[in-house]
C-alpha positions in Angstrom: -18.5 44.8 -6.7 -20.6 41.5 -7.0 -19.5 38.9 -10.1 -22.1 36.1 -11.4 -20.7 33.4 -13.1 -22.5 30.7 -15.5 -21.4 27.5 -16.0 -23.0 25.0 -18.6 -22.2 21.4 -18.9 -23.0 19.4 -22.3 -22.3 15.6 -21.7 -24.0 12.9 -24.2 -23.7 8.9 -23.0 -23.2 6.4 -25.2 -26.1 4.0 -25.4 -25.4 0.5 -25.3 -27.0 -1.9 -27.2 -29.0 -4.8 -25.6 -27.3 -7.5 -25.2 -30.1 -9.8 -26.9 -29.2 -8.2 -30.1 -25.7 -8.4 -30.2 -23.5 -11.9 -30.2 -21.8 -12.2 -26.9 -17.8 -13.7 -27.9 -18.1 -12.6 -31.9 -19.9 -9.2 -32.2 -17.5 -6.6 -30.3 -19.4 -3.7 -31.1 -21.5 -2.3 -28.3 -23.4 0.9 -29.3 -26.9 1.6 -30.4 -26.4 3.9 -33.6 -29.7 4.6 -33.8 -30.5 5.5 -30.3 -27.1 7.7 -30.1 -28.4 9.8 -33.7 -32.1 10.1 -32.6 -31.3 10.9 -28.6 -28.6 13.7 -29.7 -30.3 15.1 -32.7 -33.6 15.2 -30.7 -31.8 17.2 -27.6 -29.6 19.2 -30.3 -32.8 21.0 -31.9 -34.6 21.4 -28.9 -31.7 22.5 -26.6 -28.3 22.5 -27.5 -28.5 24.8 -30.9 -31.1 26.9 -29.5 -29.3 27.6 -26.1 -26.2 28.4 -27.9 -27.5 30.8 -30.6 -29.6 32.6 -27.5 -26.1 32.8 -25.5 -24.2 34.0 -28.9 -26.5 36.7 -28.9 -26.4 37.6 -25.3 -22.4 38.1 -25.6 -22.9 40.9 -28.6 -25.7 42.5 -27.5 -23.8 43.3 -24.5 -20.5 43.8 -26.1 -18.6 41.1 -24.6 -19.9 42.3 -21.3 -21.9 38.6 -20.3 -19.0 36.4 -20.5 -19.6 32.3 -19.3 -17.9 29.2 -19.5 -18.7 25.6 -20.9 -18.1 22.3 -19.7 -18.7 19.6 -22.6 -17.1 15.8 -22.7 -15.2 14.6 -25.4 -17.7 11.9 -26.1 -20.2 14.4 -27.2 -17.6 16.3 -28.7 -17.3 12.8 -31.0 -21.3 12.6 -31.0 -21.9 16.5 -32.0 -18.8 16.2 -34.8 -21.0 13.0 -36.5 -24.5 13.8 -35.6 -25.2 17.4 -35.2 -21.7 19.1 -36.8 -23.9 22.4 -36.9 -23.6 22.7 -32.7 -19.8 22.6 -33.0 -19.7 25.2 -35.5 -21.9 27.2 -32.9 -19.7 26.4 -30.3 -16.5 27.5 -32.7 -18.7 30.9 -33.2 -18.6 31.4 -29.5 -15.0 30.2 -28.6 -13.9 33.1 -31.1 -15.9 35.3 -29.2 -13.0 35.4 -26.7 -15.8 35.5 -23.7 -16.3 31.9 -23.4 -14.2 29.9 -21.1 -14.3 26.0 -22.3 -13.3 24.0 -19.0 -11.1 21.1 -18.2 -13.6 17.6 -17.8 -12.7 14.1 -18.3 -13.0 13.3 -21.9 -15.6 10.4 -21.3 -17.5 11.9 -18.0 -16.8 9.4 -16.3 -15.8 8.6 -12.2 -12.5 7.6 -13.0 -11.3 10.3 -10.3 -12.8 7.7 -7.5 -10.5 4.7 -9.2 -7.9 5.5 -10.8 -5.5 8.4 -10.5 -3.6 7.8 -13.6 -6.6 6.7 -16.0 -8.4 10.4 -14.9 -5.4 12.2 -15.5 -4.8 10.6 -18.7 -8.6 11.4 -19.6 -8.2 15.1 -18.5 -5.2 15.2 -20.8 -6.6 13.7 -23.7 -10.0 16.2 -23.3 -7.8 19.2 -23.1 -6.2 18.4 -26.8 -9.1 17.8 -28.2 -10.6 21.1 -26.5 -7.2 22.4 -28.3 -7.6 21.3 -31.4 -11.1 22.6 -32.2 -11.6 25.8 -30.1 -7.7 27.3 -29.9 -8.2 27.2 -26.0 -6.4 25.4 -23.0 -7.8 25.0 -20.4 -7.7 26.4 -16.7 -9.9 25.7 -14.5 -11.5 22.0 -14.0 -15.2 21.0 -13.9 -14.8 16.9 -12.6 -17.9 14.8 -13.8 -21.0 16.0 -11.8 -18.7 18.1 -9.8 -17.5 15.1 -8.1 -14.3 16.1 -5.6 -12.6 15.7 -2.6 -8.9 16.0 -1.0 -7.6 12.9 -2.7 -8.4 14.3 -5.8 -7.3 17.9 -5.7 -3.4 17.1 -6.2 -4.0 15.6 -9.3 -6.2 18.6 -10.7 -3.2 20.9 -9.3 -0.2 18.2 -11.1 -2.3 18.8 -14.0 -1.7 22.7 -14.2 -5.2 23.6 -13.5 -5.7 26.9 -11.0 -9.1 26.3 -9.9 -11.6 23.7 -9.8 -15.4 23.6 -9.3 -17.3 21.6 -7.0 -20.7 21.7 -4.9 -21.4 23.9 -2.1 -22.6 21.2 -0.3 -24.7 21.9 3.3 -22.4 19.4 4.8 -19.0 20.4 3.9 -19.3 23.9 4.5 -21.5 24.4 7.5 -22.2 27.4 8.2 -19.7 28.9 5.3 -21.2 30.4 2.5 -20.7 29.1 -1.1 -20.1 32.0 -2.3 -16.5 32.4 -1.8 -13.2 31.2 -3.1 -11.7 28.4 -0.8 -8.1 26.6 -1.4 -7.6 22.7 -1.0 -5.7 21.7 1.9 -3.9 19.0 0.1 -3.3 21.4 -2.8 -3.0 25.2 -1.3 -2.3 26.7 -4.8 -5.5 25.1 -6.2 -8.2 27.3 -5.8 -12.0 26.5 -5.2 -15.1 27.7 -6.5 -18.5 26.7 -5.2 -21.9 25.9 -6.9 -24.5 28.0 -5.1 -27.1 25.1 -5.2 -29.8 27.5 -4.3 -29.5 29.6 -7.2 -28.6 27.2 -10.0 -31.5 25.0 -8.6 -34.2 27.8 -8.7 -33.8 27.6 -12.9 -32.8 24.3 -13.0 -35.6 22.4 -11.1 -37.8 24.9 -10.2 -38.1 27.8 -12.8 -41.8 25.6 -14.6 -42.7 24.6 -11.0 -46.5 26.4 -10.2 -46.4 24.8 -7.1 -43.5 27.1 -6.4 -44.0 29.8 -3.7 -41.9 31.9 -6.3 -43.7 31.0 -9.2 -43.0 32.6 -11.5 -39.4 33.4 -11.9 -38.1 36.6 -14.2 -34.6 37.7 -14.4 -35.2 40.6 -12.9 -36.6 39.3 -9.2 -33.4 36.4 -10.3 -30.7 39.4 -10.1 -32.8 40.9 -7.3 -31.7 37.5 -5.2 -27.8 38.1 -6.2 -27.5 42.1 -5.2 -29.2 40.7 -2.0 -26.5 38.4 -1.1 -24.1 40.0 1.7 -22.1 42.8 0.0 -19.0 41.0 1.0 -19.7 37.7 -0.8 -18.1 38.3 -4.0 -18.8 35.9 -6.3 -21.8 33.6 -7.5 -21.5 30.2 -9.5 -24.2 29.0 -11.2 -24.3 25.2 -12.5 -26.3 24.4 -15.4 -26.7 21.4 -17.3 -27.5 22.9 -21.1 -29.9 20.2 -21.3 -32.2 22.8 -18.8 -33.0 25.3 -21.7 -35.5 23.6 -24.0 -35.4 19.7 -22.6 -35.7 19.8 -18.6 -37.7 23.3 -19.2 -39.3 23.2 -22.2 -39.6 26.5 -24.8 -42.9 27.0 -23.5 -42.1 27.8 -20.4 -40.0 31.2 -21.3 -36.8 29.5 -20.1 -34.9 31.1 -23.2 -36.8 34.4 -22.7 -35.6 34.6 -19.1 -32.1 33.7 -19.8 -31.5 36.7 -22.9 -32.9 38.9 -20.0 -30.2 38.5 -17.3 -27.7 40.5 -18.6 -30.1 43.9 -18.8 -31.2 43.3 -15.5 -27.5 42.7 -14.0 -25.7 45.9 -15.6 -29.0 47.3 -13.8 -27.8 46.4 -10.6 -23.8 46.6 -11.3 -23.3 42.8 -11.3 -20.3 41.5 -13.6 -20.3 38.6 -15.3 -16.9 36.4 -14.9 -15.5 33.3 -16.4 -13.9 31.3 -13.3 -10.9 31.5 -14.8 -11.5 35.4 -14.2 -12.6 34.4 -10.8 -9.3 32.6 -10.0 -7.4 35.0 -11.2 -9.0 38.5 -9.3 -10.2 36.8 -6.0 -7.9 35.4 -3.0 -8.8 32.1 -1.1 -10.5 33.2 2.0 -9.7 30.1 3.7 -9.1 26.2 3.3 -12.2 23.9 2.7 -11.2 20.3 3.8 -13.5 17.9 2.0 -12.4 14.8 3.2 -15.3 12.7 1.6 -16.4 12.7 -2.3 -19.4 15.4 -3.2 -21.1 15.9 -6.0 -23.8 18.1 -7.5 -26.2 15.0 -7.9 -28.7 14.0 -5.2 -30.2 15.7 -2.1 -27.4 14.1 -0.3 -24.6 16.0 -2.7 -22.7 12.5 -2.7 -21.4 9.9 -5.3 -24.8 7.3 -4.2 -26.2 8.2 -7.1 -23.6 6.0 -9.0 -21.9 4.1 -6.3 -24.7 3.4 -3.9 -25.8 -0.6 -3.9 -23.8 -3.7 -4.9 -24.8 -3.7 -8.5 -23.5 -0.1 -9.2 -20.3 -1.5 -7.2 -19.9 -5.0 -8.6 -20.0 -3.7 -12.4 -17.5 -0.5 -11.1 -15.0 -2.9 -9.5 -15.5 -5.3 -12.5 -14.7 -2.4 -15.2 -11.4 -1.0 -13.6 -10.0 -4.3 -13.0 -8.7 -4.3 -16.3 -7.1 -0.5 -16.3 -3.7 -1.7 -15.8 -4.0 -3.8 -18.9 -5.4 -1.3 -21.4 -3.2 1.2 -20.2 -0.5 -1.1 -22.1 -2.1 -1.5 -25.0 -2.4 0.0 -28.0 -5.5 -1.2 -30.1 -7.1 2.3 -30.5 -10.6 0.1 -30.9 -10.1 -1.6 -27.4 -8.9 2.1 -25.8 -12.5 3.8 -27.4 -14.3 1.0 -26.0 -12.8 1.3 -22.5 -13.8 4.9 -22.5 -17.4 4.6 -23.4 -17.8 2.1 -21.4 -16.4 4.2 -18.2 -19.3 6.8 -18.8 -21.1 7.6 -15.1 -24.5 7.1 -17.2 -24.0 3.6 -17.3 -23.8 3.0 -13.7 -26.4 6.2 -13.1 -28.9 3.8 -14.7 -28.5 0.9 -12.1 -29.6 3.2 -8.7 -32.1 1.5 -6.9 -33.1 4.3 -4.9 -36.8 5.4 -4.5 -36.4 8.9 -4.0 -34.5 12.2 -5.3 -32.1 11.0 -8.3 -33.3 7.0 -8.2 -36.4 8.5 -9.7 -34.5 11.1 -11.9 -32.4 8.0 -13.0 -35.8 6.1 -14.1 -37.4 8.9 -16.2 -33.8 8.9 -18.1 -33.1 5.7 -18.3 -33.8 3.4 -21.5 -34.1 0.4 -19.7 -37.0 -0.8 -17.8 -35.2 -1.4 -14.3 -31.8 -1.2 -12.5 -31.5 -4.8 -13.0 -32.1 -4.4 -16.4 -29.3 -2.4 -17.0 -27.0 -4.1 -14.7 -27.5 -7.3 -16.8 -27.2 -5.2 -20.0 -23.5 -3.6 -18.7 -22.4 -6.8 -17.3 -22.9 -8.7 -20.4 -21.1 -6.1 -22.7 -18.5 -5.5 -20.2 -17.4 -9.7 -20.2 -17.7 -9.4 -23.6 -15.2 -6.7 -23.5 -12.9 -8.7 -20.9 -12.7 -11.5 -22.7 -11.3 -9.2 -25.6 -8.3 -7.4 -23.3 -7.8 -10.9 -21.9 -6.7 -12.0 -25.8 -4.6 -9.0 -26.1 -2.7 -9.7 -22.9 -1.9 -13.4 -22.5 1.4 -12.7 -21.1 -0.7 -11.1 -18.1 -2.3 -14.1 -16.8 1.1 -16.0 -17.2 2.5 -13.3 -14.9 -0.5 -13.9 -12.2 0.7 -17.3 -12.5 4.4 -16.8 -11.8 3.4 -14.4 -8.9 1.1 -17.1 -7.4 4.0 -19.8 -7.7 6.3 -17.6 -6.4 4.5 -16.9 -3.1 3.2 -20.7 -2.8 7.0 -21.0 -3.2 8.2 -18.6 -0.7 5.2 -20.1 1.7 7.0 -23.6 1.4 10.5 -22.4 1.9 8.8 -21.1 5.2 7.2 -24.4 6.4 10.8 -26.0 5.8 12.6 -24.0 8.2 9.8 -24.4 10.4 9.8 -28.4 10.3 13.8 -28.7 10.3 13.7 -26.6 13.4 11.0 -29.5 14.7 13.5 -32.2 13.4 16.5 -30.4 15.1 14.4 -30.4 18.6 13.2 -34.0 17.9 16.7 -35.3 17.2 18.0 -33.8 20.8 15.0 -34.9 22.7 16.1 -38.5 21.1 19.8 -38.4 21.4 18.8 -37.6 25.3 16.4 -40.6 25.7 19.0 -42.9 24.0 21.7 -42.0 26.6 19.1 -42.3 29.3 18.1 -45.6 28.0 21.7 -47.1 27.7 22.4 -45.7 31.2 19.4 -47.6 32.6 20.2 -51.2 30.7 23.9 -51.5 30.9 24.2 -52.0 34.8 21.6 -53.5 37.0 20.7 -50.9 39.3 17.3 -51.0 40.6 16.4 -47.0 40.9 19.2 -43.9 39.7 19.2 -43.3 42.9 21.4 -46.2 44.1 23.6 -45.8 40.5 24.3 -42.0 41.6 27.1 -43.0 44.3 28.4 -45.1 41.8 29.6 -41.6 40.1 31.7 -40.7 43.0 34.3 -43.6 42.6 34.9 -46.1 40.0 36.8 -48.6 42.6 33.8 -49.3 44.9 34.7 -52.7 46.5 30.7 -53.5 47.9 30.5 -53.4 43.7 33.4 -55.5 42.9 32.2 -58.4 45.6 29.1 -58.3 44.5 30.3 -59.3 40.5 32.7 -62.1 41.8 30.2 -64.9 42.8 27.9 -64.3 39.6 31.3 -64.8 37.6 32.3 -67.8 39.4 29.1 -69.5 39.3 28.9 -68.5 35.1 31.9 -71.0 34.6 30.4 -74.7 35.1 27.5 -73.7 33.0 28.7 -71.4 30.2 26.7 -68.8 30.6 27.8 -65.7 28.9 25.2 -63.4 29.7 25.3 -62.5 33.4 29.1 -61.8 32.5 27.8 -59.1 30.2 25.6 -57.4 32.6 28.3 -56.9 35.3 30.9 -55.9 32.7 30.9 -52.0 32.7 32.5 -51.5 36.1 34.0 -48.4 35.5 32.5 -44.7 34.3 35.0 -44.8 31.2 33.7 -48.1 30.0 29.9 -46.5 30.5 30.9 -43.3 28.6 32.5 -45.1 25.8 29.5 -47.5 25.5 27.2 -44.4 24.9 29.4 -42.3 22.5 29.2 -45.6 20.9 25.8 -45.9 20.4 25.6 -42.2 19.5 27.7 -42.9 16.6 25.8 -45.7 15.6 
């Protein structure tokens, strides 16, 4: 038994409008009406509405037989409801068909899973009741923006009530593994793990127009021909598709839709199945764990997150955007929260790669702005624009940086004060000492402590007492008072209680 299963993902971006033509600090809204209609409507007609009545069609003239799933955002859930209402009545048409899966995704495709645990979850949650409220459906296994996953993120999925999630076959991660088994997460050993076979889904994706090709050209009968030649032991195939392929990336002309109504003839021809991965997750066991310690993704020869996170721009406006999660996660202005998830959408900072090669260039042919800079300086300026407004709502939140700041300068001074009164504690013995040595040395006359330590031994000495008699005698015909004073400790009392004295003083 050998199972394919198709997977198509609809995602639309918000675009932005330029910042020359909006009013940075008094016009708050962002997004180019007229490039939203005319981009979706445009890609609608030629792709969307075409793909999904060929697919419709597919699913009764095989009797339920070819079954898929679908992976679409809930921003172009919100696009398709205003500008093309006709593709979700297509998409109701197939939901009902009860052989179309509609996967878990967050609701504004966005990277949130990289920087915040509780803002992707929150998005997952709020995509699955909208899935819920317009196709009946919950839900079961998750598709992450681009496929982008890791360890880190595999509780979450698994805390969210999800039994499987896709992700990338990628080279690097598997080794010498094939995609084309089910794997379980280490940090999440219920969750199970379907693979994109890259190879596949790549052969219609990039290359099915490609004359160049050594396979040129492709029909869905040498296509299944590929999948009954996989080892018989290898299960189950995922193919990743972006919708957008059928009529936009490969145009009409090039049979793309011809070649997709084929595939299920050809398949029953060679006893292939078509699953949902729901069906996938639920028939198959985990052959063993996958660690994927790193995030990949379905983007880029290098099957990472560079294509979004991969020079200081793309970082700078990331860090800058998720600075302010904890604050709208408090708030409640519905216009601030819609704002906050358009402007999380993975486009935005797609659009700023600077690289040369694979997806940079991809990034240039999509993107409406003439360079990464350009739309760097584009984001930036709607994003402090946006700032600025969550700063407003939460005044109380810079007073609370405040009082943490004073509260730690205070804590640091309470520091330096124990510090310094130790200081004073050691500088107030090393004087008491020095004053006691000092009054030792001027009340007697003694020359060197050496000659004032027998002194110590008896206070009676008479070589002491003789010596004090002649200065006393001589004082008297004069008045002089002040060689008495020198000679007048004689005893060790008398010294002690002169310094106890001065002590006190």
């Amino acid at each position: 038994m050998k199972a394919i299963s198709f997977i198509f993902q609809i995602h639309q971006p918000y675009r932005l409008k330029r910042y020359r033509f909006f009013d940075i600090g008094n016009d708050h809204y962002y997004y180019d009406d007229f490039a939203n209609d005319d981009i979706l409507t445009r890609i609608a007609q030629r792709s969307y509405i075409p793909a999904c009545e060929t697919l419709l069609r597919m699913v009764n003239d095989s009797q339920g037989k070819f079954r898929f799933a679908i992976a679409i955002s809930g921003d172009a859930l919100e696009q398709c409801e205003q500008y093309a209402p006709e593709l979700i009545d297509l998409l109701k048409k197939l939901a009902d068909t009860g052989k179309v899966e509609f996967l878990g995704t967050p609701y504004a495709n966005s990277l949130a899973s990289l920087a915040d645990a509780d803002e992707f979850m929150e998005q997952v949650k709020l995509h699955t009741a909208k899935i819920q409220a317009l196709f009946g459906q919950t839900p079961k296994v998750m598709r992450n923006t681009e496929l982008i996953y890791c360890d880190e993120i595999a509780p979450l999925i698994a805390e969210l009530g999800f039994k499987g999630a896709l992700t990338e076959g990628a080279k690097h991660v598997l080794g010498w593994k094939s995609p084309d088994y089910v794997y379980s997460a280490p940090t999440a050993p219920k969750l199970k793990l379907l693979l994109n076979n890259a190879k596949l889904s790549d052969d219609i994706a990039r290359r099915f127009s490609d004359t160049n090709w050594d396979s040129y050209p492709l029909t869905a009968d040498k296509y299944m021909d590929w999948v009954a030649s996989t080892p018989a032991d290898e299960q189950i195939i995922n193919i990743c598709l972006n919708m957008e392929t059928f009529g936009e990336l490969q145009p009409r002309e090039t049979g793309i839709f011809q070649f997709l109504e084929a595939l299920p003839r050809f398949a029953a021809e060679r006893s292939i199945d078509f699953w949902t991965p729901s069906e996938t997750v639920s028939k198959l066991k985990a052959v063993d764990v996958l660690p994927i310690g790193h995030p990949v993704s379905a983007v880029d020869d290098g099957r990472d997150v560079s294509a979004w996170l991969g020079n200081r721009l793309q970082h700078e406006a990331f860090e800058k955007l998720y600075s302010v999660a904890e604050r709208i996660h408090l708030c409640d202005d519905r216009r601030l929260k819609m704002d906050w998830l358009y402007l999380q959408g993975a486009d935005h900072f797609y659009y700023m790669s600077t690289k040369a090669f694979g997806d940079g260039a991809a990034a240039a042919n999509f993107s409406p702005y003439g360079s990464p800079y350009e739309a760097f300086t584009n984001y930036m300026n709607v994003l402090a624009d946006f700032i600025v407004r969550v700063e407003e709502q939460f005044p109380m939140s810079i007073e609370n940086e405040e009082l943490n700041s004073l509260l730690t300068t205070i804590r640091n001074q309470a520091t330096e004060l124990e510090t310094l009164t130790k200081e004073n504690s050691s500088l107030r013995r090393s004087l008491e000492q020095f004053n006691v040595e000092h009054n030792l040395r001027t009340g007697a006359e003694i020359p060197s402590e050496k000659k004032a330590a027998p002194a110590k031994k008896t206070a009676t000495k008479k070589p002491a007492a003789k010596k004090a008699e002649p200065a006393a005698k001589k004082a008297e015909p004069v008045k002089k008072a002040a060689p008495a004073k020198k000679a007048a400790p004689k005893t060790k009392a008398e010294k002690i209680a002169k310094v106890e004295k001065a002590l006190k003083k």
